[in-house]
C-alpha positions in Angstrom: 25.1 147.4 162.6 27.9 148.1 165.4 27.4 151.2 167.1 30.9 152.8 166.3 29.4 152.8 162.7 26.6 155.3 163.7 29.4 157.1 166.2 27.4 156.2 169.5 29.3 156.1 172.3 29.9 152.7 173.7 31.8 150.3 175.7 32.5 146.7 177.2 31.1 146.5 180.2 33.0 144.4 182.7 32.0 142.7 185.8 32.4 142.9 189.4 35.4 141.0 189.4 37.6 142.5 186.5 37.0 145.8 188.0 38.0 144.5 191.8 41.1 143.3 190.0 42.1 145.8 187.6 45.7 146.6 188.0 45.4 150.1 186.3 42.8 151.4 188.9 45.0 149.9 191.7 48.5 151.6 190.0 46.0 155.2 190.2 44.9 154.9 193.5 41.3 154.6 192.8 40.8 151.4 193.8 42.5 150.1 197.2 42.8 146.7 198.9 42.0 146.8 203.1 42.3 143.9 205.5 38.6 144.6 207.3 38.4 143.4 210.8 34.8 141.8 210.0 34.7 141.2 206.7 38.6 140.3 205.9 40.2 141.6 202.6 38.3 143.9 200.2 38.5 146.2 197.4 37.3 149.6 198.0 37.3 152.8 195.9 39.3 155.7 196.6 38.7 159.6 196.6 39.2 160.7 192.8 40.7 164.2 194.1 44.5 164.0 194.3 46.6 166.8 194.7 49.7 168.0 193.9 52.4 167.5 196.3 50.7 165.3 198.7 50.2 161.9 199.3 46.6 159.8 199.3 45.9 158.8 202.8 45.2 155.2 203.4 41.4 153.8 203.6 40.9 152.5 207.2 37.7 150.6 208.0 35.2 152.1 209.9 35.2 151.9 213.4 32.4 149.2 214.9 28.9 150.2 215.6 29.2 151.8 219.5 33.1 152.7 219.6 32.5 156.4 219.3 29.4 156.4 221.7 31.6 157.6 224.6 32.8 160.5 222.7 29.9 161.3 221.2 27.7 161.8 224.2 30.0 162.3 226.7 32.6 164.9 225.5 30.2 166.5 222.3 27.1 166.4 223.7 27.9 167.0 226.9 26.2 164.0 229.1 27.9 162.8 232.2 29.4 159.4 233.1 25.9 158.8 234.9 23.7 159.7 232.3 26.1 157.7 229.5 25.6 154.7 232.3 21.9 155.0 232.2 21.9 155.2 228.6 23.6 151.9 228.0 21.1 149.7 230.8 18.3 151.2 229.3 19.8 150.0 225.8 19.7 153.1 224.3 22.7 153.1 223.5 25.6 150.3 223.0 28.4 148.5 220.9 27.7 146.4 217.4 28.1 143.8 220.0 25.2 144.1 222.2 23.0 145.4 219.3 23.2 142.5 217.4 23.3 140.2 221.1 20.1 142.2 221.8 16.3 141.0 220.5 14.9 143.8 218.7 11.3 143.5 218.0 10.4 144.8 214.3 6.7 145.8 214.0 
């Protein structure tokens, strides 16, 4: 027996790929398609809240591992040039770059 005969709630459930591509979700907004600078073009889902009278910012990819360290420690946490220098030889801190450059031992 179906389940619609016994009134349970039910659905097709579609795959990855249907859904990436569904031009309904794309015409709403909810889905978006992003050139990323390391991975290349992908679908990502948008913020469900829309408003009135306003427009649905864009989806910009997030910035690389390291490109806010300056701003971060320097200008909110207060550390100086000097100390953000000693930060970096010491490898405490540093760009997706250099992390993944670095040999990081795993215990």
């Amino acid at each position: 027996m179906a389940c619609s005969e016994w009134k349970v709630p039910c659905a097709p459930v579609r795959d990855l790929l249907e859904v990436m591509h569904d031009e309904n979700m794309h015409a709403r907004g909810s889905l978006q398609w992003i050139d990323h600078p390391e991975l290349g073009r992908v679908v990502l889902p948008h913020s469900p809240l829309v408003f009135e009278g306003t427009e649905r910012r864009a989806i910009e990819p997030s910035l690389p591992l390291g490109a806010s360290n300056d701003a971060v420690f320097g200008d909110w946490l207060g550390h100086s040039q000097e100390e953000l220098a000693a930060f970096k030889a010491e490898g405490v801190i540093g760009s997706s770059a250099e992390v993944s450059a670095s040999k990081v031992e795993v215990i």
